[in-house]
PDB file with SEQRES, HELIX, SHEET and CRYST1 records, atoms N, CA, C and O in Angstrom:
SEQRES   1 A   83  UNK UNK UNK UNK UNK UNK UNK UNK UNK UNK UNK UNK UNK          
SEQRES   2 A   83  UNK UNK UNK UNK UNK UNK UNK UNK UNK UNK UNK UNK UNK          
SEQRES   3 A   83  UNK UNK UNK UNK UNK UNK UNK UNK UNK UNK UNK UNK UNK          
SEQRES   4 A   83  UNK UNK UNK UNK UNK UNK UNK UNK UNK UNK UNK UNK UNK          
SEQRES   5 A   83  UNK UNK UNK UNK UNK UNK UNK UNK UNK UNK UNK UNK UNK          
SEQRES   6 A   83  UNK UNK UNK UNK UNK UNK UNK UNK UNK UNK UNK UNK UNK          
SEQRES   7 A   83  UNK UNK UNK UNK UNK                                          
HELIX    1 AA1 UNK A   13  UNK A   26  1                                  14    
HELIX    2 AA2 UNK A   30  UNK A   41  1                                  12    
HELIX    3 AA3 UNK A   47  UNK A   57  1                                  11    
HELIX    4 AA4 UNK A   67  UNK A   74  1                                   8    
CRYST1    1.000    1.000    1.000  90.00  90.00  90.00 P 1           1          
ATOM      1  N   UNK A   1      18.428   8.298  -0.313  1.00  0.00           N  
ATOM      2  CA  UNK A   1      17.840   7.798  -1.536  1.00  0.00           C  
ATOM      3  C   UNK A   1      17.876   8.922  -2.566  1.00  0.00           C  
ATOM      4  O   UNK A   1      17.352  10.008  -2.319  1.00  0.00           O  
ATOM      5  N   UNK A   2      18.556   8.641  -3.841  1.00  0.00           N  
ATOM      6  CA  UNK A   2      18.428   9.667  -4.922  1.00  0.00           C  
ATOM      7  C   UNK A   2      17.154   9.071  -5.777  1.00  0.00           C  
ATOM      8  O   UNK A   2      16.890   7.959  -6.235  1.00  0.00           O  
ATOM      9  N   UNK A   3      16.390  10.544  -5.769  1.00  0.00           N  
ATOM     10  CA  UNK A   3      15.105  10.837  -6.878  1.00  0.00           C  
ATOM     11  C   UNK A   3      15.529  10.823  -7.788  1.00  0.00           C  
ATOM     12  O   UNK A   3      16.523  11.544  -7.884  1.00  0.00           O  
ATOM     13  N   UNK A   4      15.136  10.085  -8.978  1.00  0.00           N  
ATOM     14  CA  UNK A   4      15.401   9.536 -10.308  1.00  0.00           C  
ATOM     15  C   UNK A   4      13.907   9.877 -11.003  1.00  0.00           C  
ATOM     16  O   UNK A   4      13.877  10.459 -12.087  1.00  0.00           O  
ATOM     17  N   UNK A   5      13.043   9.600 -10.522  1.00  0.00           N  
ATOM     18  CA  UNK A   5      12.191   9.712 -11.665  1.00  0.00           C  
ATOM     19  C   UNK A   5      10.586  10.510 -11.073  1.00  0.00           C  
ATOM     20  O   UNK A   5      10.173  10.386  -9.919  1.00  0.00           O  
ATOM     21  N   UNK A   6       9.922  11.257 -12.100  1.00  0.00           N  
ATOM     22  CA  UNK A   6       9.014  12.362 -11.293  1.00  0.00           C  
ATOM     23  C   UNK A   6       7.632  11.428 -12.387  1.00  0.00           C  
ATOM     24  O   UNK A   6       7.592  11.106 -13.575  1.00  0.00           O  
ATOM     25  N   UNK A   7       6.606  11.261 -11.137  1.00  0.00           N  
ATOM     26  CA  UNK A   7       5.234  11.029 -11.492  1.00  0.00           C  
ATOM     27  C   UNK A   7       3.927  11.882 -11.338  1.00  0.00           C  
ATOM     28  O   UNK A   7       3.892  12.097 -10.127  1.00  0.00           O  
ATOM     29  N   UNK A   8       3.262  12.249 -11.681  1.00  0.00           N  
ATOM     30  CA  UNK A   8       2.005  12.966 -11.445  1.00  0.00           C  
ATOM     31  C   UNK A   8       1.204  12.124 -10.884  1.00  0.00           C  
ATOM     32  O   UNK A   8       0.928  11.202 -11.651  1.00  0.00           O  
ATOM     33  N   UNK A   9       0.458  12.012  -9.340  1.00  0.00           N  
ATOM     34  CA  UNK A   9      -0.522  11.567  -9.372  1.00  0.00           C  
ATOM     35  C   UNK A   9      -1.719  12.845  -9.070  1.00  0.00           C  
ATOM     36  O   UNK A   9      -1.366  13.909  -8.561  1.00  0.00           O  
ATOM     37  N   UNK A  10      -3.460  12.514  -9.542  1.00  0.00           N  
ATOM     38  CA  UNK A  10      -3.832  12.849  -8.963  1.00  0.00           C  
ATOM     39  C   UNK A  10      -4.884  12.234  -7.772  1.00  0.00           C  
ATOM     40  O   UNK A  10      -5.372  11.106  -7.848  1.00  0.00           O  
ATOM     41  N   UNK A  11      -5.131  13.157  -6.694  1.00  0.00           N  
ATOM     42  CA  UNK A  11      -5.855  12.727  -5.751  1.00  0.00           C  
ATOM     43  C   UNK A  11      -6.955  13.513  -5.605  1.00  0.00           C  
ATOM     44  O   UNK A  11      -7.072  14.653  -6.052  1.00  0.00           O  
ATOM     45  N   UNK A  12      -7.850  12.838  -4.910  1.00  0.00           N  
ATOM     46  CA  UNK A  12      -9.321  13.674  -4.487  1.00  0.00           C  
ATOM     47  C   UNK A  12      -9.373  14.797  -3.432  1.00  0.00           C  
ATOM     48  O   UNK A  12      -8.899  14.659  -2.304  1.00  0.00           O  
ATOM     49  N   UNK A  13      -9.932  15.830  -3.838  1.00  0.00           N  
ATOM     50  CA  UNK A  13      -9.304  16.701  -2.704  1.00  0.00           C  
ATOM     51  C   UNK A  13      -9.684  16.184  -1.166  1.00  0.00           C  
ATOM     52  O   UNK A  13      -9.145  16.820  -0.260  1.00  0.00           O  
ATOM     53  N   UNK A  14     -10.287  15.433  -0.910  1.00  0.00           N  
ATOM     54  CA  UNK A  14     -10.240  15.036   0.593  1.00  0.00           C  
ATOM     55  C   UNK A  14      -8.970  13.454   0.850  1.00  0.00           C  
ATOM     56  O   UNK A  14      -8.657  12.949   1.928  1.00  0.00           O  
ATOM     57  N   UNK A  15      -8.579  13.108  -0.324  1.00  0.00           N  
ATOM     58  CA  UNK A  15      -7.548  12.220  -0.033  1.00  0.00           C  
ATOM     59  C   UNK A  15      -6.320  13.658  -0.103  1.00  0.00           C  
ATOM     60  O   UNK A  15      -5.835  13.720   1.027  1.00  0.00           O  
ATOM     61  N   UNK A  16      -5.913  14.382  -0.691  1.00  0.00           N  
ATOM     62  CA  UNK A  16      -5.101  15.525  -0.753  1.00  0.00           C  
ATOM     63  C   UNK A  16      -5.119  15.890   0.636  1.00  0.00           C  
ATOM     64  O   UNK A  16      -4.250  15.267   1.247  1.00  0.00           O  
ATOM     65  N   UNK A  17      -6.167  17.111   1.776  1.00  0.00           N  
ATOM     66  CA  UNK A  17      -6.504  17.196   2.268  1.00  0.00           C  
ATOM     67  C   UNK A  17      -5.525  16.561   3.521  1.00  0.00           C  
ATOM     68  O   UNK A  17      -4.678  17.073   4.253  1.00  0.00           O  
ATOM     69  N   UNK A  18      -6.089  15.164   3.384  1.00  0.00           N  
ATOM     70  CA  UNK A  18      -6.152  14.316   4.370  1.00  0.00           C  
ATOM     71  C   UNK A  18      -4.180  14.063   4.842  1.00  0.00           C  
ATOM     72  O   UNK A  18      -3.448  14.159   5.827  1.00  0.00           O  
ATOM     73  N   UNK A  19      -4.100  13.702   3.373  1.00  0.00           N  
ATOM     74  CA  UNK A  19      -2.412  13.524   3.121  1.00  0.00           C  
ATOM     75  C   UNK A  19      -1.591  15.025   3.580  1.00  0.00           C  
ATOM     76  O   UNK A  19      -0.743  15.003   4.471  1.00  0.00           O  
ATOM     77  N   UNK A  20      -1.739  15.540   3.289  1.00  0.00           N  
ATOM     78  CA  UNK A  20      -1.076  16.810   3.204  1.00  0.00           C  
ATOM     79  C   UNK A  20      -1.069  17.052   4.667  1.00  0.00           C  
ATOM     80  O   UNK A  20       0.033  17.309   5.152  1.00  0.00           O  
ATOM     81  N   UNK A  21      -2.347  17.008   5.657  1.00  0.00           N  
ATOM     82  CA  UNK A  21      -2.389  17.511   7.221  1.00  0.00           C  
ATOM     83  C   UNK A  21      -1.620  16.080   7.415  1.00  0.00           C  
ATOM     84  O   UNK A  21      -1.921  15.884   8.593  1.00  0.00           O  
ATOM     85  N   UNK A  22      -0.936  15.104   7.093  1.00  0.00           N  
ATOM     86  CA  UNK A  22      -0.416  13.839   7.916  1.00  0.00           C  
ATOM     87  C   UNK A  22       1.191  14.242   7.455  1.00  0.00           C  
ATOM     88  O   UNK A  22       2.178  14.013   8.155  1.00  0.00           O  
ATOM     89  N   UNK A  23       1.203  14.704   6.506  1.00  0.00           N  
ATOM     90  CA  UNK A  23       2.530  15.101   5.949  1.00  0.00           C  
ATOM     91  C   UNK A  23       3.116  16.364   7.055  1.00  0.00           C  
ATOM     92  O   UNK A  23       4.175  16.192   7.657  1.00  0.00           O  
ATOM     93  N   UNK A  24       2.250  17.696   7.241  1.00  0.00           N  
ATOM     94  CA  UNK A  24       2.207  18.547   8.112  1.00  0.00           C  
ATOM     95  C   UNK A  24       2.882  18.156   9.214  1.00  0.00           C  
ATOM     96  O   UNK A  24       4.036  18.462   9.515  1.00  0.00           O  
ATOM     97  N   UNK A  25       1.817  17.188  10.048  1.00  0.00           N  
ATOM     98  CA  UNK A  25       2.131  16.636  11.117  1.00  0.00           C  
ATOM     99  C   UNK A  25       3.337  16.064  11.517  1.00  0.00           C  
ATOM    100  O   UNK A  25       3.920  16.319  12.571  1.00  0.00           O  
ATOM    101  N   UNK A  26       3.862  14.931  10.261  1.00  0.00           N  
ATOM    102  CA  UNK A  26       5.370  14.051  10.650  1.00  0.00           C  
ATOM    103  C   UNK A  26       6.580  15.112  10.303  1.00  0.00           C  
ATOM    104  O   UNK A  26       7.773  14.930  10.544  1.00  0.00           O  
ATOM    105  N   UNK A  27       5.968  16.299   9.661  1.00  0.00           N  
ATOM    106  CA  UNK A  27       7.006  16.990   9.281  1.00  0.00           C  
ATOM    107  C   UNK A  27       8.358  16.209   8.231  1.00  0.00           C  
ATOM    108  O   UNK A  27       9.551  15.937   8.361  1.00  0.00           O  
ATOM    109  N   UNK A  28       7.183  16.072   7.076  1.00  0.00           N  
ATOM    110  CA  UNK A  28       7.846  15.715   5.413  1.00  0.00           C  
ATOM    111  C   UNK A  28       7.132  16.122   4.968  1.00  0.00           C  
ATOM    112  O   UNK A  28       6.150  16.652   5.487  1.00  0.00           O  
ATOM    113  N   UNK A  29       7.465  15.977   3.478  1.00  0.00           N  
ATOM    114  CA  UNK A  29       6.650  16.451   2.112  1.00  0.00           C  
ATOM    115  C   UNK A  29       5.605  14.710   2.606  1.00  0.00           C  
ATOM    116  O   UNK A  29       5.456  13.733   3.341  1.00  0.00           O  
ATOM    117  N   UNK A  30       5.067  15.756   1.089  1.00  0.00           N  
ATOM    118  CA  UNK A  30       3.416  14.957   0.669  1.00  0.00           C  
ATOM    119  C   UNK A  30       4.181  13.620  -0.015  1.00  0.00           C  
ATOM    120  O   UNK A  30       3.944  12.470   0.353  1.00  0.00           O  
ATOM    121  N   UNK A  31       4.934  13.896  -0.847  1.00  0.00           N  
ATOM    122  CA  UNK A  31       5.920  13.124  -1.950  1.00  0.00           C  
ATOM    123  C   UNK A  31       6.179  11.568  -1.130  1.00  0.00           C  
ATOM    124  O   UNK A  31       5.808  10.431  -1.422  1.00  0.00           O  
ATOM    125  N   UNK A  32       7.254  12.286   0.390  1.00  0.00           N  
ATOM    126  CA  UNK A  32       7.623  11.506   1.341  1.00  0.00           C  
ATOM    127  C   UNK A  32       6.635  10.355   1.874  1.00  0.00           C  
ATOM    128  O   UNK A  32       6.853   9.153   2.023  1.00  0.00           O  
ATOM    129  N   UNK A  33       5.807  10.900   2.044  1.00  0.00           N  
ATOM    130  CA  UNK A  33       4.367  10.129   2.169  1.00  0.00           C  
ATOM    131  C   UNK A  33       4.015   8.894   1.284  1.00  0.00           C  
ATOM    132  O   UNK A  33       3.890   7.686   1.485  1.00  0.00           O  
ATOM    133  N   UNK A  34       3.940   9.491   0.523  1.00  0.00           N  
ATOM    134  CA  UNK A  34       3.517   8.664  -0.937  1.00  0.00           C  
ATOM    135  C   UNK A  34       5.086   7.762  -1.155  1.00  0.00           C  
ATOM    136  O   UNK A  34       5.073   6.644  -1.670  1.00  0.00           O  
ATOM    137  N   UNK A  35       5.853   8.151  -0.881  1.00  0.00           N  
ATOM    138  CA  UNK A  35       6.640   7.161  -1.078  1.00  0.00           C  
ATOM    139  C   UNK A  35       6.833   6.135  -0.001  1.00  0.00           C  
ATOM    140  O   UNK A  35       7.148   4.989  -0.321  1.00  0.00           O  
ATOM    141  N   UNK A  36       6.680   6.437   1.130  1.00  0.00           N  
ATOM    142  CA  UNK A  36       6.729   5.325   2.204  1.00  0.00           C  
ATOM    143  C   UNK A  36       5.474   4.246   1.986  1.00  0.00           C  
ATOM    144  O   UNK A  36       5.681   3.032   1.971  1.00  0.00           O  
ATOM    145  N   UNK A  37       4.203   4.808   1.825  1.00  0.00           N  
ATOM    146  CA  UNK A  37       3.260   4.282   1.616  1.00  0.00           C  
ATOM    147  C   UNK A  37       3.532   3.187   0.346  1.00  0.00           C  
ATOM    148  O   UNK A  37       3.187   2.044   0.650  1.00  0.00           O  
ATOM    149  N   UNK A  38       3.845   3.268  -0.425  1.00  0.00           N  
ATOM    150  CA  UNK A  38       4.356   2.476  -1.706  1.00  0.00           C  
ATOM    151  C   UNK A  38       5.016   1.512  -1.119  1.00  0.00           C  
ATOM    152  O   UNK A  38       4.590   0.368  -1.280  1.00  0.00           O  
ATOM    153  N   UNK A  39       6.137   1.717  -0.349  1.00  0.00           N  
ATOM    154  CA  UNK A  39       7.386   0.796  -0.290  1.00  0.00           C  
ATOM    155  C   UNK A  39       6.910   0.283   1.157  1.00  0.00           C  
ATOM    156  O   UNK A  39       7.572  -0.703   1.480  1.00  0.00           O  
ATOM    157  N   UNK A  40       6.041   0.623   2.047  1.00  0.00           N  
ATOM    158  CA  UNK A  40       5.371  -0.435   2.813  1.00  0.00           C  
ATOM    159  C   UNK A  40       4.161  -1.454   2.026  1.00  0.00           C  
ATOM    160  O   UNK A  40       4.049  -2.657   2.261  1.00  0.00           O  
ATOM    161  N   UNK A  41       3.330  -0.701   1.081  1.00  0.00           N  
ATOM    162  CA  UNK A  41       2.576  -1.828   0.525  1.00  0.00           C  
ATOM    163  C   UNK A  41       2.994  -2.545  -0.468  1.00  0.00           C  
ATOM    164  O   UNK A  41       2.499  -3.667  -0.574  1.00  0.00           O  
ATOM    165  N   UNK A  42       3.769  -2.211  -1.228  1.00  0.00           N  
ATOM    166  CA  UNK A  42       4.713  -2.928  -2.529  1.00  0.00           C  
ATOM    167  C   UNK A  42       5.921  -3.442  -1.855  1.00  0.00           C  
ATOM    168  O   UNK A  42       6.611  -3.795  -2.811  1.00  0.00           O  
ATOM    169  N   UNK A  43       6.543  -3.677  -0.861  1.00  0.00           N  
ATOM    170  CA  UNK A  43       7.870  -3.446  -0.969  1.00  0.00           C  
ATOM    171  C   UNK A  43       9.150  -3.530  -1.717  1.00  0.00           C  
ATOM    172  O   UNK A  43       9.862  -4.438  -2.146  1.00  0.00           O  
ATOM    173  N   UNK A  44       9.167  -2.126  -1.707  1.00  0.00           N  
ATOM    174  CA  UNK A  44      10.439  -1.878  -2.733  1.00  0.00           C  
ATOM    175  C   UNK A  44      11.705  -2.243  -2.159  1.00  0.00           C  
ATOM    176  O   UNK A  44      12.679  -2.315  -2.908  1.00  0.00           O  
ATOM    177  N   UNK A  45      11.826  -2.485  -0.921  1.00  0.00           N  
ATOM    178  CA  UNK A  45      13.220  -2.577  -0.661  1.00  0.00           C  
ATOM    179  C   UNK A  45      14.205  -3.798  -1.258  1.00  0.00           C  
ATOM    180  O   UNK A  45      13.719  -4.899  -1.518  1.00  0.00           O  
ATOM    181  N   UNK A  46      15.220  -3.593  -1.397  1.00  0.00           N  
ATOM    182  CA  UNK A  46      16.215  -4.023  -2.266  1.00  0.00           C  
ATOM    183  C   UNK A  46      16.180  -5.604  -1.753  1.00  0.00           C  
ATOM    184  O   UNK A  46      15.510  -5.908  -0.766  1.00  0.00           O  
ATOM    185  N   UNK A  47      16.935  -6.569  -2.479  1.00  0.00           N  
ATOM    186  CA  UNK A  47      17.024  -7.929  -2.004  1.00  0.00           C  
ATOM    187  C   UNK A  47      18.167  -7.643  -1.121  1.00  0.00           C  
ATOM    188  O   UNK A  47      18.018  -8.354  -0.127  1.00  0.00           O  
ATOM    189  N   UNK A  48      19.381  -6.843  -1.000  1.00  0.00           N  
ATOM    190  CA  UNK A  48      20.277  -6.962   0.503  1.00  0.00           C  
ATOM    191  C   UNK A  48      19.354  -6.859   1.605  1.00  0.00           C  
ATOM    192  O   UNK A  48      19.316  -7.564   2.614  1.00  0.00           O  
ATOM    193  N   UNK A  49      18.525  -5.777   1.247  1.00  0.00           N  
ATOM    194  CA  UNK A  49      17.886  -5.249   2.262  1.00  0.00           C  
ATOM    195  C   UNK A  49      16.856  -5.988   3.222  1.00  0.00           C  
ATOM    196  O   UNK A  49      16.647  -5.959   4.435  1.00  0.00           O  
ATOM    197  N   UNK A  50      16.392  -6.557   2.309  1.00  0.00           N  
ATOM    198  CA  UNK A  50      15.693  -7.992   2.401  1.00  0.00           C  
ATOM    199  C   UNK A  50      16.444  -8.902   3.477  1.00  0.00           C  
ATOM    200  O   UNK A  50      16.007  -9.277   4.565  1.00  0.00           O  
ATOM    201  N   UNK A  51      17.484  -9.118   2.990  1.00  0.00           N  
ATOM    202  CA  UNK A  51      18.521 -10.816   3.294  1.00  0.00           C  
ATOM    203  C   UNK A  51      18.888 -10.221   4.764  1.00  0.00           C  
ATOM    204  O   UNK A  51      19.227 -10.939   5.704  1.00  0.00           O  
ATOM    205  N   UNK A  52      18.753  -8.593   4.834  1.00  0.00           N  
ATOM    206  CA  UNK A  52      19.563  -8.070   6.281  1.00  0.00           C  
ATOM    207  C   UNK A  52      18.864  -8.281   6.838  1.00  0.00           C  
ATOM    208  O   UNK A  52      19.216  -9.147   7.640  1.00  0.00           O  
ATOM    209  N   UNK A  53      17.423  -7.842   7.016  1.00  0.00           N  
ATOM    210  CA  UNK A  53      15.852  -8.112   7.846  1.00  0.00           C  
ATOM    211  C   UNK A  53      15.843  -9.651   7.971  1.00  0.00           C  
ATOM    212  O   UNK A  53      15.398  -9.974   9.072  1.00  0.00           O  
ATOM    213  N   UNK A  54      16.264 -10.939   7.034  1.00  0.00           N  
ATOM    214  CA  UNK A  54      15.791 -12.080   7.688  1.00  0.00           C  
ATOM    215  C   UNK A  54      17.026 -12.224   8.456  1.00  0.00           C  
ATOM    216  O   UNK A  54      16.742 -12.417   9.638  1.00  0.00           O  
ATOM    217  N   UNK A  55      18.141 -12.208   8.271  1.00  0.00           N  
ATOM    218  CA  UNK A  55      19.064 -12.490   9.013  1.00  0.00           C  
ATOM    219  C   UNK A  55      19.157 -11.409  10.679  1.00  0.00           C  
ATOM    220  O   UNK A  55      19.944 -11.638  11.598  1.00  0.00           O  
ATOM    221  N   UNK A  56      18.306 -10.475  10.652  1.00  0.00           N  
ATOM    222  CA  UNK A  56      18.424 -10.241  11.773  1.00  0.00           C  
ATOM    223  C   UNK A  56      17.251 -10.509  12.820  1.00  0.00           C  
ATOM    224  O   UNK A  56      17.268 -10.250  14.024  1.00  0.00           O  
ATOM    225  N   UNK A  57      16.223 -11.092  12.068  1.00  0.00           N  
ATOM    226  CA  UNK A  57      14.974 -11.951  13.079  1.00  0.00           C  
ATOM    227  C   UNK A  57      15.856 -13.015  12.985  1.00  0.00           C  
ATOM    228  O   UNK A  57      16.275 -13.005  14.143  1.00  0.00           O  
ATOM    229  N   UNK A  58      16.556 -14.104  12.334  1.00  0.00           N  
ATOM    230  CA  UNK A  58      16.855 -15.245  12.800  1.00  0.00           C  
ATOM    231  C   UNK A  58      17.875 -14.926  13.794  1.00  0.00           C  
ATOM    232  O   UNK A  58      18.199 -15.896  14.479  1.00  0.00           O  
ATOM    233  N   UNK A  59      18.443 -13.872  14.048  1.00  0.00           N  
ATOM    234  CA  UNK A  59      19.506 -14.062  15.192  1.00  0.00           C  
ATOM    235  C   UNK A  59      19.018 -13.610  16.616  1.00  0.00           C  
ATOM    236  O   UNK A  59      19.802 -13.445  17.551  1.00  0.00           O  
ATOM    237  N   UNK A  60      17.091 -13.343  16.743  1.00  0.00           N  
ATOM    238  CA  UNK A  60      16.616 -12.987  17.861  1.00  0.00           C  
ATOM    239  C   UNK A  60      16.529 -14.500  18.577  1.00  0.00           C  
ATOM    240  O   UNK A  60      16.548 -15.617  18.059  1.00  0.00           O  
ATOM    241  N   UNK A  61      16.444 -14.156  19.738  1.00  0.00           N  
ATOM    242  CA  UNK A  61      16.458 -15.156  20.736  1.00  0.00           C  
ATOM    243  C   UNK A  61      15.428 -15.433  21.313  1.00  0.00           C  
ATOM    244  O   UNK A  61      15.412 -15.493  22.543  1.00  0.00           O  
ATOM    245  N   UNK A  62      14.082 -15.718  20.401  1.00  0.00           N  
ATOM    246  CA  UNK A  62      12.666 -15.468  21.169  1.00  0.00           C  
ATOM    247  C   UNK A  62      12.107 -17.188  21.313  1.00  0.00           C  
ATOM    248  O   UNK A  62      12.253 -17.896  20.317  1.00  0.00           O  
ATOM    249  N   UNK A  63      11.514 -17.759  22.504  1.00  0.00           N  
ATOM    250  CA  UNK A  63      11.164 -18.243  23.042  1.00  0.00           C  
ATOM    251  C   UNK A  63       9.819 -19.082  22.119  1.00  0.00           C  
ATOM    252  O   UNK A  63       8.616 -18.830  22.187  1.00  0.00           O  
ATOM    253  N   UNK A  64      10.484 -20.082  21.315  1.00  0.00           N  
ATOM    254  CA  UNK A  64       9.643 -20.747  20.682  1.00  0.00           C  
ATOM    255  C   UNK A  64       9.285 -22.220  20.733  1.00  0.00           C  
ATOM    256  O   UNK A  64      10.222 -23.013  20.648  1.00  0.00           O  
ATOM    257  N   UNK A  65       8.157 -22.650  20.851  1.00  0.00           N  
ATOM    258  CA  UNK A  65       8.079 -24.208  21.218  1.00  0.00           C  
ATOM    259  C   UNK A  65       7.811 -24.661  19.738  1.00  0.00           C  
ATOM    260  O   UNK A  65       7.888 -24.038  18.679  1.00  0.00           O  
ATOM    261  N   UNK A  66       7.445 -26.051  20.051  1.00  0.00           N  
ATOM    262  CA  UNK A  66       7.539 -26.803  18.373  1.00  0.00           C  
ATOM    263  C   UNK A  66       6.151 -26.349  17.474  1.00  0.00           C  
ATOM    264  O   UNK A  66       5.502 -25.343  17.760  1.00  0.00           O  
ATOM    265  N   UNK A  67       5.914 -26.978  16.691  1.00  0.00           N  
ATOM    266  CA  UNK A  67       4.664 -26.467  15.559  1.00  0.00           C  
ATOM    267  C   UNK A  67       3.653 -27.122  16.400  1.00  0.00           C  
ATOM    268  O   UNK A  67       3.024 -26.282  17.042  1.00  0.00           O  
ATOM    269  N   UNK A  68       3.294 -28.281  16.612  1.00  0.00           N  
ATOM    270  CA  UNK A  68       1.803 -28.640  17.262  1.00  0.00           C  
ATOM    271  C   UNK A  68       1.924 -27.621  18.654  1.00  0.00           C  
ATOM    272  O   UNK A  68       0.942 -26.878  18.659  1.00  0.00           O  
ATOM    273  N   UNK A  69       2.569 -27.435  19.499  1.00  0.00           N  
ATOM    274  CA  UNK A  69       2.595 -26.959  20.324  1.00  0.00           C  
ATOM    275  C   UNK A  69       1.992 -25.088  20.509  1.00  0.00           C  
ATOM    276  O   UNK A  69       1.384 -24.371  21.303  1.00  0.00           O  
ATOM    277  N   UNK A  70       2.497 -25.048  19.517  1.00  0.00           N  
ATOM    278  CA  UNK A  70       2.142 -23.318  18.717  1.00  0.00           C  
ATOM    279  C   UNK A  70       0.584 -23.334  18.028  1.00  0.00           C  
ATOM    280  O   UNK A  70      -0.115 -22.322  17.990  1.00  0.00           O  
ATOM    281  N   UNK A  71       0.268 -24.322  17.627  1.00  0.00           N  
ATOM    282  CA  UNK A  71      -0.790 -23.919  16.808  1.00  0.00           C  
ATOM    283  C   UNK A  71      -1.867 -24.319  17.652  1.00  0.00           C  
ATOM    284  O   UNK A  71      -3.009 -23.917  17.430  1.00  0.00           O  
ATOM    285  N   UNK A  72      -1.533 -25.251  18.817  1.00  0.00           N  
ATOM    286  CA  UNK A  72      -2.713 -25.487  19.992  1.00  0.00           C  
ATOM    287  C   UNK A  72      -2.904 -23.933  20.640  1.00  0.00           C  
ATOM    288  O   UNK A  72      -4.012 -23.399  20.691  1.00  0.00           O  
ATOM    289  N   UNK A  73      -1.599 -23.247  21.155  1.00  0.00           N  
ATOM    290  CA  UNK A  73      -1.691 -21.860  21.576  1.00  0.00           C  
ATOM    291  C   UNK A  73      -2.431 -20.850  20.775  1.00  0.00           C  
ATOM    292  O   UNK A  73      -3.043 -19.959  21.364  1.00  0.00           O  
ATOM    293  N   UNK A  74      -2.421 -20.928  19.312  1.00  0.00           N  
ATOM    294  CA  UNK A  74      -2.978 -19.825  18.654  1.00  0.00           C  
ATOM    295  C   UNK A  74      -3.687 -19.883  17.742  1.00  0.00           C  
ATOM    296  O   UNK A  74      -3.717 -19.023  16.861  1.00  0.00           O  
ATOM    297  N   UNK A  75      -4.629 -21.242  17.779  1.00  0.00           N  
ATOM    298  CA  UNK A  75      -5.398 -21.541  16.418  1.00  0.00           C  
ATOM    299  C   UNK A  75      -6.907 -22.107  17.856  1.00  0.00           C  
ATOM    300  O   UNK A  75      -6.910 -23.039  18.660  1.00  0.00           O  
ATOM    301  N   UNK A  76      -7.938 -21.027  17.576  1.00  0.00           N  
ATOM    302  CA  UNK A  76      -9.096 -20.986  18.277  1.00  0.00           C  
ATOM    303  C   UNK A  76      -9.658 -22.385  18.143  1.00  0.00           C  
ATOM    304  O   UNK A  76      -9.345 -22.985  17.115  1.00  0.00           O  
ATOM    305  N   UNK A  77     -10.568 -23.101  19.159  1.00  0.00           N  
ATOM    306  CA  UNK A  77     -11.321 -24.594  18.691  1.00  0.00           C  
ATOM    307  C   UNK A  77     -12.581 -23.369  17.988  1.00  0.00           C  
ATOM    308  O   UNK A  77     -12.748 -22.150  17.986  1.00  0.00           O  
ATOM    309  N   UNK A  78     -13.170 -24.434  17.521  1.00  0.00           N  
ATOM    310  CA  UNK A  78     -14.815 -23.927  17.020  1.00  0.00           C  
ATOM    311  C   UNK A  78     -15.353 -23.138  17.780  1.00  0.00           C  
ATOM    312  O   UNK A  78     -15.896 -22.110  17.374  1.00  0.00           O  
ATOM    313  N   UNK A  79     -15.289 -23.511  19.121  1.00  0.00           N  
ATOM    314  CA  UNK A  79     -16.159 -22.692  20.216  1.00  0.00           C  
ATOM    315  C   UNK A  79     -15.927 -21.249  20.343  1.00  0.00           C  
ATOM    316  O   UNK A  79     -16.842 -20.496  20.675  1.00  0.00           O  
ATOM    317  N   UNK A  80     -14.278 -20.672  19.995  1.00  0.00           N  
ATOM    318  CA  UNK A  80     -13.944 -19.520  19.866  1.00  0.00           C  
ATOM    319  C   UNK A  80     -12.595 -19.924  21.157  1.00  0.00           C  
ATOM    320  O   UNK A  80     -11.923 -18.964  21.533  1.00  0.00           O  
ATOM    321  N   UNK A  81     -12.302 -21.223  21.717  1.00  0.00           N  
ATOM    322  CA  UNK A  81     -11.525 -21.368  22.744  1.00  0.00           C  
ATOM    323  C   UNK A  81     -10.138 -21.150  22.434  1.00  0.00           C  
ATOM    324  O   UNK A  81      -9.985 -20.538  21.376  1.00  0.00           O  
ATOM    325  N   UNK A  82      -9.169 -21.439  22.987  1.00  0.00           N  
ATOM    326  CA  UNK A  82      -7.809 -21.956  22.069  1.00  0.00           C  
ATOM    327  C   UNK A  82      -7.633 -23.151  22.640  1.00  0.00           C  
ATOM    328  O   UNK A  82      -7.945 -23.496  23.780  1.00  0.00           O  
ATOM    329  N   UNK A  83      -7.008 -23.895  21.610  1.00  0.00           N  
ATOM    330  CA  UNK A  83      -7.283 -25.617  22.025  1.00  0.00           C  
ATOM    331  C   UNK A  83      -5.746 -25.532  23.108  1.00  0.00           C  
ATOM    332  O   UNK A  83      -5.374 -26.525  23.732  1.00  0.00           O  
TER     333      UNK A  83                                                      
END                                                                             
């Protein structure tokens, strides 16, 4: 990925702090951080990038029954049961 454009943020020194020892740890910058964090909660990734991710869950081979069948498995009754 080419850096194109430079922002200032600031942070609190215990969000700083906090970031900086997690940055330490994965062994990247602080920057790196802040940018993954963005593009997991915004996602920035491109529309190919996009179209590649659905097209490669639709070509998994996972073991699915029909819609009533699914939502009896994973939608709790009142009681807290699964119906």
């Amino acid at each position: 990925m080419e850096l194109m454009k430079k922002t200032t943020i600031l942070f609190s020194s215990q969000q700083h702090t906090l970031l900086t020892q997690l940055a330490k740890q994965r062994g990247v910058s602080l920057g790196q951080i802040v940018r993954e964090a963005c593009e997991a909660q915004y996602g920035t990734a491109s529309p190919e990038t996009r179209l590649k991710a659905v097209k490669a869950l639709g070509e998994l081979e996972l073991p699915v029954a029909d819609v009533a069948t699914m939502k009896r498995e994973s939608v709790p009754s009142p009681k807290g049961e699964f119906l």
